[in-house]
Every structure is written in structure tokens, then in C-alpha cells.
N, C-alpha and C positions, 0 to 999 in steps of 0.2 A: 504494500500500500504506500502509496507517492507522501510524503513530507511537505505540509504545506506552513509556508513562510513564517506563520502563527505560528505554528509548533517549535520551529529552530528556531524564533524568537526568545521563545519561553523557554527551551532547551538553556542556553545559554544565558539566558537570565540567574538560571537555578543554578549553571555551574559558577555563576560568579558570586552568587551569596553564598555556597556551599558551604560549611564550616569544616571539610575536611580539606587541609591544603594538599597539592599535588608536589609540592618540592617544599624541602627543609631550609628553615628562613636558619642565615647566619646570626649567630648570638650579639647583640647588641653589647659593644664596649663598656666596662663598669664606668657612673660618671665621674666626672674628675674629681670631684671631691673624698673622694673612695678610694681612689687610686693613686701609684707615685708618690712624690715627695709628699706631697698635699696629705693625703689618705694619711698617712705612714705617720704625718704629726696629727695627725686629726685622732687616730689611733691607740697611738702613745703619750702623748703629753699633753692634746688638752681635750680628753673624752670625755672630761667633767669637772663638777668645780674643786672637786678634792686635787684631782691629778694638775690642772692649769696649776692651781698655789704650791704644788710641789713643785711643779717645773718653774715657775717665777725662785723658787726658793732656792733652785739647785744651782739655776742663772746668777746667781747673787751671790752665792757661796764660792764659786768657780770664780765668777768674776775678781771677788776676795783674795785666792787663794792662788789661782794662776800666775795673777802678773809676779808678784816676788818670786816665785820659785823660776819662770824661767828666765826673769833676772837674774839670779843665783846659778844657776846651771850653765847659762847660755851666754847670757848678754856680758854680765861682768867675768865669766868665767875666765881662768890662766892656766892657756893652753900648752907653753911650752914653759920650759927653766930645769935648771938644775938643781936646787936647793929651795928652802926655804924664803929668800927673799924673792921669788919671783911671786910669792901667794901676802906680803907683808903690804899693810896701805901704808903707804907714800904721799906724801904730798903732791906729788904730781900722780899718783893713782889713789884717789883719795877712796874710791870704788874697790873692792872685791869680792870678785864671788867666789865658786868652786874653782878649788887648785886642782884641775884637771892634771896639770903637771908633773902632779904626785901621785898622782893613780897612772899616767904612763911610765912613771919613773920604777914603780913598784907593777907593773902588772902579770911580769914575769914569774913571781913570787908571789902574787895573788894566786895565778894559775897551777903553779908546782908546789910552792910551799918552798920547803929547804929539799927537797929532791935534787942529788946529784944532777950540775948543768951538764955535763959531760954522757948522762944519762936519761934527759928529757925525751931525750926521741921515743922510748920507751910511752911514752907515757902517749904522747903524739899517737903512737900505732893504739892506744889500747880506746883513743878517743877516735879514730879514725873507724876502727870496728866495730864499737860503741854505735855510731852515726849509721853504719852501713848496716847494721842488725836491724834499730829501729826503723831505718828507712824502707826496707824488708817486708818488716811485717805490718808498718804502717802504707803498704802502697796497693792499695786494695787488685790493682794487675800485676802486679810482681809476678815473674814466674817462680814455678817451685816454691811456694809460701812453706810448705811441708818442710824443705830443709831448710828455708828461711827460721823454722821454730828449733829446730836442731842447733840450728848454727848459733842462736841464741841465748836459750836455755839450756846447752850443753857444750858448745867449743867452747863460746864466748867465755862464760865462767873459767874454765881452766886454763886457757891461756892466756886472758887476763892477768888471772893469781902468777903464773910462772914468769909471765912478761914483770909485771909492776914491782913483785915480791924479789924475782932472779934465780936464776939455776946456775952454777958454777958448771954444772955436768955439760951443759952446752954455748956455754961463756958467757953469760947473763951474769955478772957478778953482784952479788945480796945488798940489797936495799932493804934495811929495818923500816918497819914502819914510823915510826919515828920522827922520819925524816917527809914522809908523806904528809900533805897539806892544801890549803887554798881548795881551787875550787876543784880539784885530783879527789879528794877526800868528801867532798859535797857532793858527787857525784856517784863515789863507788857506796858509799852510805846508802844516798838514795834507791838502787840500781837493785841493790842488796834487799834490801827494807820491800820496794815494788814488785822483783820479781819472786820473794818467797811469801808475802808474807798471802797474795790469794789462793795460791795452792794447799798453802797450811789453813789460811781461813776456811776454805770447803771442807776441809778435811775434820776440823775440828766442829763446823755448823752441822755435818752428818751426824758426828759423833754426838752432839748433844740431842739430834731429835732421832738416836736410836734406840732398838727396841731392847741392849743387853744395856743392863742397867750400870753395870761396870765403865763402861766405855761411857756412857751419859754422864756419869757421875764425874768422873776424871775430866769428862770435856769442857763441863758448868765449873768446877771449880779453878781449874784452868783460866779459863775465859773471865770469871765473874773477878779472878785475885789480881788477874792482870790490867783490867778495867779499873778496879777501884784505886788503883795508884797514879798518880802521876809519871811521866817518861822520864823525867829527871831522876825520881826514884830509882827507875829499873838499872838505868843508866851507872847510876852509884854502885848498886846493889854488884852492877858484872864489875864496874871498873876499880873498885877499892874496897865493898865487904870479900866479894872472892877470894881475891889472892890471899887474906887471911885464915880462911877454913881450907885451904888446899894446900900441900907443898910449892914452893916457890918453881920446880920443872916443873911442876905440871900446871901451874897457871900458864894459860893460854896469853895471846896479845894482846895491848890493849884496845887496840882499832878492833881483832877481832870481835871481844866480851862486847865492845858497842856494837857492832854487826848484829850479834844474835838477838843484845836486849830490843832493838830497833828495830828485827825482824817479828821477835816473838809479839810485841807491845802492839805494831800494826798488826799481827796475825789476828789476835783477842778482838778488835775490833773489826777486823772482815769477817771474823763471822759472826758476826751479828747483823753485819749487811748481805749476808748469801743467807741468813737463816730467813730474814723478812721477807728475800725472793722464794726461798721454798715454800713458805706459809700464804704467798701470794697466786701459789700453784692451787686450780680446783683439783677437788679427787679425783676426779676423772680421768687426767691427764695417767696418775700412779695406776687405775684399775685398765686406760685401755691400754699400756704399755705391758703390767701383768698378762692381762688376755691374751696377746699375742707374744705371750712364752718371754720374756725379755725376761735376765737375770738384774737383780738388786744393782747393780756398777753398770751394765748398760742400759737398765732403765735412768739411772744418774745421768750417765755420759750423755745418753743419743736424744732423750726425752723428755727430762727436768731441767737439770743443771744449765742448757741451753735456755730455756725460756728462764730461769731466776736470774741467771746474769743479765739478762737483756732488760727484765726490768729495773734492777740495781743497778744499770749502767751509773746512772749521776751519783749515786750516793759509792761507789767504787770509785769512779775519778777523785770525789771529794778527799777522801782519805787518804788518794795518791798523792797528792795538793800538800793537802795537812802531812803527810810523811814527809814530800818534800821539803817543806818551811821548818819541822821540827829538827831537821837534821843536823840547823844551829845548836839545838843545845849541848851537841858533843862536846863544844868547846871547853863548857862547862868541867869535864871530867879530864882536861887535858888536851885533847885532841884536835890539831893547827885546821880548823874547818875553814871557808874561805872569810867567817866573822872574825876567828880566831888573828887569821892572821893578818888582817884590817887592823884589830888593834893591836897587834904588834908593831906594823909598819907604821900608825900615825904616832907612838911614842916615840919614834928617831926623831935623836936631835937636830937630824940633818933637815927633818919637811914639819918641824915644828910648828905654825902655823892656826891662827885661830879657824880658819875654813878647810883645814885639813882632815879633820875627824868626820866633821859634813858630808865632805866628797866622798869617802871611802866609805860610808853608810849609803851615801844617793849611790854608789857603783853598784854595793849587795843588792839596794832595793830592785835595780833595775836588773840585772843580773836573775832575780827571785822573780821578777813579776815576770819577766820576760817566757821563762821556764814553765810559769805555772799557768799563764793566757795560752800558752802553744797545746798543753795539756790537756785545757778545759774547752777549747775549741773545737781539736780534733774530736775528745768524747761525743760533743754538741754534732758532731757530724755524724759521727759514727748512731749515735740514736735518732737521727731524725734518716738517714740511711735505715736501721733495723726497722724502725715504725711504716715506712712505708712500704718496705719489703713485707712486713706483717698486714697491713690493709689489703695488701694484696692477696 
């Protein structure tokens, strides 16, 4: 039957009111006020009246607090000299800031401490490995990550120790620790303290929510004795009660006893951050792992342990942080850490100076911040990487 003109009128009338479209419209752009720089302050500092007055407050604060410091750092700072009077006001420098000049004069010694100079290369290679390990395992393409963890947690350690410590057997001649310092010693602390202290913390959060009651018992009172003291305590306890209860051979070193107390002290609280991710696990996870036959260590391995770390990411970096900052108080018990030996070097009489103490504090600061932003960055990545890998 023929189609008359009425009808393809009204045909096409209907397909243009239609409410179903024939093609997918492009998303209209968020408006600018939502978006970009715009958005991003609209967002953050004044998305109300509470957050505008903090940010007016924090404006003011900064403003305060900036211009002197990087007058002091920067502007009056004294960048070159040889002694003390390049940092002394003068009438014709009536100004001065940080005696930079003393922190390059000293940075040699910042870095090694009193470590034979004839033997620094040593130390060079053992930072050099250092850098090549964590670049490794922090490079999410790296080939071979597998022996990337080998090379880390099993070369690295021992030939570190035989590198820094020395073997006569194959001409490495002994360096006592003693003579280790600066920031040689702020790092193998740290390195020490990070990489034992999350394996003993799992080990020790199992042991407290296991079913033999022995092994519970020892793991709570462990954890609960080690928590309730302070680091400086533990610190004492390896570096100066020991040697008194043990024969003088068999007292260990003293860089050692701080190693262990530093490891054990951060173990006691990592497990208490692997135990909240276990407790954060539903039971589910533990029965569908059962169900299909999985023993007690690989249901750990392949099934729990993987999702409690992931939720405990921030609260594991924190601790790394915190391990790293505490690492100063070695000094306390002797041990040339890179504070340590800042005040050593600002008491020569040679860089005597009223803004010399300053600088070599503003060097640690930055030196500390610098280490512990790279740390808490990287984590920041690595969980917002896991999370969306998990959404999916």
C-alpha cells in the first residue's frame, strides 16, 4: 500500500520527538568552576567558612615565617670561606645568615664520619648498591623484580657487612665501627630497623592471634614490654646495661646492640599494624581459602597477608618515617649518627661562629625531610596504584 505524504509527515514528526536517541551524545565538559586550578581551590581551601579562615590563617602564618628563614638560608647566607671569619658580622657585612661554608667545609665528615679517607670508596660502592637495590624494587617495570628481592634482602646485607666492616682474607682491611659515622650510620640504622623489622612484625602479629597458646602468650608479652618503653630505653638497655650481665668477649658491638634494639623496638610496633590489617580481613576470605584445600602459611602468603598489607599501607610507611627520624637518638648512646657528628663539627674552634650551629641543624633538617617526603610519596602512589587495581 502506496505512502501518502501525511503519513511521512507524521513518520518523521515522531522520529524527531522520539525520546530514544539514535547516537551517543559526547559528555559535556565539567564547568569551570569544578575544574582546574579554579575547582582545585574551590575544593580545598575555601569549600567553607571553616576551611576559607584556615587558609586566610595558614596565609599569614607563612607569610610570618617564610621571609626570615629564607633570608637566613639564602639571601644573607656565606657560601664560601675557610674558617670562621667568613660567617662573623663585620661592619661592612653587618648581615649574616647560614654559614653554608661550614657545612661544605665539613660535608665530607658529615657523610663518613671518621671512616678511613683512604677507605671511603668503600662506603661509595655500598651506597651505590644501596641506590641500585631500591631502584629495583621500587620500579614497578624493572625486569627480574624476583632477583631484584634477592639481591636485596640477601646479597645486599652480606656484602655490605664485609664491604663497610672489611675482610683481611681478601684485602678489605678492618674498619671498627667506631670509626663509622654521619650520615654512613643514619642510613645502615635505618636500612636495618626497615628491612627486619616487617618480617619480624608479621611474624610476631600471627603469633599473637594464634590458636597455641604458648606462642600467643610469648608474642603479647613480647610486643606489649617492648611498646610500653621508650627507644631510648631499649637503646640503653643493648648499649650499656648488656655489657655488664655478659662477659666482656662476648659482648657484641656497639653499632651492633643498637641495630637489634632499633630492629626489635620497630618490630613490636609493626605488629600491631599487620594485626589491624588481619582483623580488617572478613571471615570469608580465611573459610574460602580453607575450602579450597590451602594450608595455614599459604593461606597467609597467597590470601590474607596480601590484602592486610595493602590496607596498612599508610600506617607501615608511617612507622618507616618514624624509624627513620628516630634513628637520631643513637647518638645519645655514643654512636657518630649524622646529629652526632653536626655537633661535633660546630664545636671546632676553627667554624666557631654564632650561625654555625643553625646551618648544620637546617642541613639535618633538610637532609631528614628530604628522605622522609620521597618515602611518603612513593607509599601515596603505591596505594592509590593498589586501590584502583582493587576497583577493578
Amino acid at each position: 500500500m502506496a505512502v501518502t505524504d501525511t503519513e511521512a509527515f507524521e513518520a518523521r514528526k515522531a522520529a524527531d520527538i522520539a525520546f530514544v536517541q539514535s547516537a551517543t551524545q559526547e559528555p559535556l565538559p565539567p564547568p569551570m568552576s569544578h575544574s582546574g586550578a579554579v575547582g582545585w581551590l574551590r575544593e580545598n581551601l575555601i569549600s567553607g567558612p571553616m576551611n576559607i579562615a584556615l587558609t586566610i590563617l595558614s596565609i599569614l602564618l607563612i607569610a610570618w615565617i617564610a621571609p626570615p628563614v629564607i633570608k637566613f638560608l639564602f639571601v644573607d647566607a656565606v657560601w664560601s670561606g675557610t674558617d670562621r671569619d667568613a660567617c662573623i658580622v663585620t661592619a661592612e657585612r653587618p648581615h649574616v645568615g647560614a654559614c653554608w661554608a661550614f657545612v661544605r667545609d665539613r660535608f665530607s665528615y658529615f657523610i663518613y664520619g671518621s671512616y678511613p679517607v683512604d677507605q671511603r670508596w668503600r662506603v661509595d660502592i655500598f651506597f651505590g648498591m644501596l641506590a641500585v637495590g631500591i631502584f629495583w624494587l621500587a620500579w614497578l617495570r624493572a625486569p627480574r623484580r624476583d632477583i631484584g628481592s634477592i639481591y636485596f634482602f640477601v646479597v645486599l646485607p652480606i656484602v655490605s657487612f664485609i664491604l663497610l666492616s672489611g675482610l683481611p682474607l681478601i684485602g678489605l682491611p678492618k674498619v671498627d665501627t667506631n670509626y663509622w659515622g654521619g650520615i654512613l650510620v643514619s642510613i645502615v640504622v635505618a636500612a636495618v630497623g626497615i628491612v627486619f623489622s616487617l618480617p619480624i612484625g608479621v611474624l610476631l602479629a600471627l603469633g599473637r592471634r594464634s590458636d597455641m597458646p604458648a606462642v600467643r602468650l610469648l608474642s603479647v608479652i613480647f610486643i606489649e614490654f617492648v611498646r610500653g618503653v621508650p627507644l631510648i630505653t631499649v637503646l640503653f638497655m643493648a648499649s650499656v646495661m648488656l655489657p655488664l650481665f655478659v662477659p666482656e668477649s662476648w659482648s657484641p658491638d656497639k653499632l651492633l646492640r643498637a641495630l637489634v634494639g632499633v630492629a626489635m623496638f620497630s618490630a613490636a610496633y609493626m605488629a600491631e599494624v599487620v594485626r589491624a590489617g588481619l582483623q580488617a580481613i572478613s571471615k570469608g576470605q580465611y573459610e574460602g581459602a580453607q575450602a579450597v584445600g590451602l594450608s595455614y602459611w599459604q593461606m597467609m602468603r597467597l590470601i590474607v597477608l596480601p590484602q592486610a598489607l595493602r590496607i596498612t599501607i599508610p600506617n607501615i610507611v608511617n612507622n618507616y618515617i618514624s624509624l627513620f627520624k628516630d634513628t637520631t637518638l643513637v647518638f645519645i648512646v655514643g654512636i657518630f649518627d649524622l646529629l652526632k657528628t653536626i655537633e661535633a663539627a660546630r664545636i671546632d674552634p676553627k667554624w666557631a661562629a654564632p650561625s654555625t650551629s643553625p646551618t648544620g641543624y637546617a642541613f639535618a633538617a633538610i637532609f631528614y625531610f628530604t628522605c622522609c617526603y620521597l618515602m611518603s610519596r612513593y607509599a601515596r602512589q603505591t596505594e592509590a596504584r593498589l586501590e584502583k587495581s582493587h576497583r577493578r
